[in-house]
N, C-alpha and C positions, 0 to 999 in steps of 0.2 A: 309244387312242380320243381323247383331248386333243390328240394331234399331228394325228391326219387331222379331226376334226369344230371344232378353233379353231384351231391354230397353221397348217397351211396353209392352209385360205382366208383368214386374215389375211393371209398373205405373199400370197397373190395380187390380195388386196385391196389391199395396199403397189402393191405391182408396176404395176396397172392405173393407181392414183393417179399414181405416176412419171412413167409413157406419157404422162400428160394434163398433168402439168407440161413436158413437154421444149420444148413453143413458144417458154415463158419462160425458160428457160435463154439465161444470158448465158454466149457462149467467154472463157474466162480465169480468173483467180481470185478469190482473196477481195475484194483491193480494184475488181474491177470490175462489182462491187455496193453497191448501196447501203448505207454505215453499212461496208461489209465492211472497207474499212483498218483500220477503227476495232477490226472485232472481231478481228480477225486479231492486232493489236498486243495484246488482252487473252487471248486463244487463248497466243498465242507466248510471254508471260510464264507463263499454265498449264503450256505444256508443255515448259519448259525450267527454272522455277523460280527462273529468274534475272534482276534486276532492272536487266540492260542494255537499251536502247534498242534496234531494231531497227538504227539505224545502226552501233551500235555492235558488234553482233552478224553485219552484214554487213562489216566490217571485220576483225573475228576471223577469221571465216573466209576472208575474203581472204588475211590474212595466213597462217593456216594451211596451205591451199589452195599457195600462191608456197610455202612450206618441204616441203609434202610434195614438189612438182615437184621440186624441184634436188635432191630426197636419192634419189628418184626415180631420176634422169639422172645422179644420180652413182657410183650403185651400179648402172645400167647400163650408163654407162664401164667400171668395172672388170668386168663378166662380165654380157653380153650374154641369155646363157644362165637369169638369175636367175629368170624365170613357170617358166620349167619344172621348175629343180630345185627351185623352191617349190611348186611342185602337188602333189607327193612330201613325207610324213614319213620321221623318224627309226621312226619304231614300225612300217611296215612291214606294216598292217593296217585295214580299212577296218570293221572291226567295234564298231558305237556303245560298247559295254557295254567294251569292252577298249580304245577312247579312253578313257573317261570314267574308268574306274577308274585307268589313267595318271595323267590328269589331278586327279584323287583324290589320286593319293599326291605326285604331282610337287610340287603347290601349298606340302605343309605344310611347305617351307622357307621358303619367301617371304609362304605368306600365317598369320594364326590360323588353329589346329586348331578344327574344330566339329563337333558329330552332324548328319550328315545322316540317318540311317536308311536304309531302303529305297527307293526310286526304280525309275521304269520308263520305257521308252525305245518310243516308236512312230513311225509314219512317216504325217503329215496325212494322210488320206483324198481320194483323189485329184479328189472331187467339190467339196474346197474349197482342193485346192491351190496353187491360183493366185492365191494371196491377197499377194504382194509380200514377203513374210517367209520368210526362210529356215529358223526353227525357231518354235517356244512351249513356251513353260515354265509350267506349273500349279500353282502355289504351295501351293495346299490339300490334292494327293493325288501330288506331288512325282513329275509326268510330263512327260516330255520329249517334244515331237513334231517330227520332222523332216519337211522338204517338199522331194520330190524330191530324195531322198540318194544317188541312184543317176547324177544329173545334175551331183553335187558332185564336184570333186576330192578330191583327199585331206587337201590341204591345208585346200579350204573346209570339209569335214566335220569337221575337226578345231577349228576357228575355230567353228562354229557350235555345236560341245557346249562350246564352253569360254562361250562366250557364254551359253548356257541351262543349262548345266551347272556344271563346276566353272572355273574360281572365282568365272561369272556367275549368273546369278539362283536357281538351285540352291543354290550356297553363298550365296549373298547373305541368302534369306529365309530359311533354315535359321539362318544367323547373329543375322539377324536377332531372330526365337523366339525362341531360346535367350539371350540375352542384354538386348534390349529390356523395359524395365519397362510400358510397354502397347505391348506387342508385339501384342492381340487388338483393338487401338482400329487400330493401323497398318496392318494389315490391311486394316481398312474404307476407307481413307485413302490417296486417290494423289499420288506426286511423281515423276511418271513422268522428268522431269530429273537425280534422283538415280540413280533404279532405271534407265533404259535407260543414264545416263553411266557409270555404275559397271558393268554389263556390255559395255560398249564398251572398256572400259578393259580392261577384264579378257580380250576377246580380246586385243584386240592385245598383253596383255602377255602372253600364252600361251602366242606365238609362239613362244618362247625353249624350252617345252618341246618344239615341233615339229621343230626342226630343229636340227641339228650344228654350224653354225658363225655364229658373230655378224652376219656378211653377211647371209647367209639368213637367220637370226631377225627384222633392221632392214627387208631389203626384204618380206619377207611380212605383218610390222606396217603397213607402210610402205601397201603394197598397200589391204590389209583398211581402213585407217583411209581411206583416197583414195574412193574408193566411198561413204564417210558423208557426209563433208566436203562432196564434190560434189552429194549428194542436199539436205543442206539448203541450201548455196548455190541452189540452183535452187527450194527453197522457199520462200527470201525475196523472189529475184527474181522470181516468180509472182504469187506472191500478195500480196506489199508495193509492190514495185518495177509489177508489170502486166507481165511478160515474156511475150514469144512465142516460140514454138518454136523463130524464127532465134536468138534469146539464148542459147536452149539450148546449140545448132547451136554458138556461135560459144564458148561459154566453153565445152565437148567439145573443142573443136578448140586451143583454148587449151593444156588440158594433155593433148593426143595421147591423148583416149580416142577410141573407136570413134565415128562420126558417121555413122549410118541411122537410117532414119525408126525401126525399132523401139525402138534404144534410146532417139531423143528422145522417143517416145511413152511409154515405159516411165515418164520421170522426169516429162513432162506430166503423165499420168494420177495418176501418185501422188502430187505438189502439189495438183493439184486437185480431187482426191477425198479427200486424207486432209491438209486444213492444218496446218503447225508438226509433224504428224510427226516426220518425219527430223528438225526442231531438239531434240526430246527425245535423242535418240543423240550428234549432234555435238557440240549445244553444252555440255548436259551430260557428256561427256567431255574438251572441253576445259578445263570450268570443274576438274575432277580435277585433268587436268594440271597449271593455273594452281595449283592447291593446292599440288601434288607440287612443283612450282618455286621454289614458295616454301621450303617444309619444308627443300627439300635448301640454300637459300641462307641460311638463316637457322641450319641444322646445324650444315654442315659435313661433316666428316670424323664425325661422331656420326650424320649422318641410316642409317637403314637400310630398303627396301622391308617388312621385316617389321613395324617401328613406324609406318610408313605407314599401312600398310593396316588394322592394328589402330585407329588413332586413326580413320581414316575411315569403322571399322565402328563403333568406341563411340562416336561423335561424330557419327551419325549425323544427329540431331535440326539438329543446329548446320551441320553440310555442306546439310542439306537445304533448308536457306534461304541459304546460298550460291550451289550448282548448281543 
């Protein structure tokens, strides 16, 4: 009764309001509004957590961006062949529940043991699947939903439960709980820079449980991470920068992704509808990486991925204002 006599005609009240704003709608981004650079730069420190300059943030990823190409084209050199035999696992099965339980058991070498308990696995409802996200992960009743699983390779199916699932935001907030001294305050509390960089991280390092030989682990990371990197580049340049569609067009073409209007629309529309975004997933997984780079240079021969990921799960508080 609450859904049909207030919640929908609210939404239809939303809706109608919309309609009547579209005159004033400016094409472009954030900064091509008023005040908008301004908010965009306060936006993009929310939603990445990190206290780089936008400049400086577009240089990251630049750089980034120029290393994932050449590793890219190098491991292209040596076997031409590598999208395909990375669309394909080792595991040999497309069934969510028997990924995830893999990936369950595979982690607890590399990453801390934690109670997940029970978990449940669904597929978005197809009236909101078109929402730009590949999965969602529900912290409070520890359920997974996948969007359009059937449209996934195997490879990406695999990449999206490790992301939502194990050793991503599933194991993340589970660890979390369990370990956090106001773990029911953080909760209420977003740092969307740590929480989406530390599931970014954790695909791409999953890799290695997907497939059989170190090539294929590199280029299938390789892959998965190129798609982030590119979406926030294209969010800075939107929305900070004032890009148009040819910018898109031209840095697509830069590193040999696909260039049709749909895809350039795809990464339009979700700059301009959803600002700093994608810099929640990149930049806070690069800001990880920069961590990782350190740890292992200042180690040594002592650093180990399993004291990693340990110190950046109880140190959570302290990474949080880094990433």
């Amino acid at each position: 009764e609450a859904v049909i006599q207030q919640l929908a005609p609210g939404y239809l009240r939303l809706a109608d309001g919309l309609e009547a704003l579209k005159p004033q709608c400016i094409e472009g981004g954030a900064c091509k509004t008023e005040e908008g650079k301004a908010y965009y730069q306060a936006l993009m420190t929310f939603k990445t957590g990190s206290s780089r300059s936008a400049e400086e943030m577009i240089a990251m990823l630049d750089e980034a961006l120029d290393e994932n190409d050449k590793e890219w084209n190098r491991l292209m050199d040596q076997d031409g062949a590598l999208p395909t035999k990375t669309a394909v696992t080792k595991l040999g099965t497309r069934d969510p529940y028997a990924i995830a339980e893999t990936l369950k058991t595979s982690i607890q070498q590399d990453f801390p043991t934690v109670e997940t308990g029970g978990y449940q696995i669904f597929n978005v409802n197809e009236q909101v699947e078109d929402n730009g996200t590949g999965g969602v992960y529900y912290q409070y009743n520890n359920q997974i939903y996948l969007t359009k699983p059937d449209e996934k390779t195997d490879g990406e199916l695999f990449l999206t439960l490790a992301h939502e699932g194990f050793p991503g935001h599933l194991y993340q907030f589970n660890y979390h709980n369990q370990h956090h001294p106001y773990a029911k305050l953080r909760q209420k509390l977003s740092f969307e820079g740590y929480t989406e960089g530390w599931a970014t991280y954790a695909e791409q390092y999953s890799a290695k449980y997907a497939q059989d030989s170190e090539r294929k682990r590199v280029f299938m990371a390789n892959e998965s991470s190129g798609f982030d990197l590119l979406a926030a580049r294209i969010d800075l340049g939107v929305n900070y920068e004032g890009w148009g569609k040819e910018q898109i067009k031209s840095l697509l073409r830069k590193y040999d992704y696909v260039v049709d209007e749909e895809t350039v629309s795809f990464y339009w529309n979700q700059a301009v509808s959803a600002p700093g975004d994608s810099l929640s997933y990149a930049i806070g997984y690069l800001e990880i990486m920069e961590l990782q780079g350190y740890a292992k240079a200042e180690l040594g021969e002592a650093y180990t991925d399993m004291e990693f990921h340990r110190a950046v799960r109880s140190e959570e508080r302290r990474v949080g204002k880094e990433c």
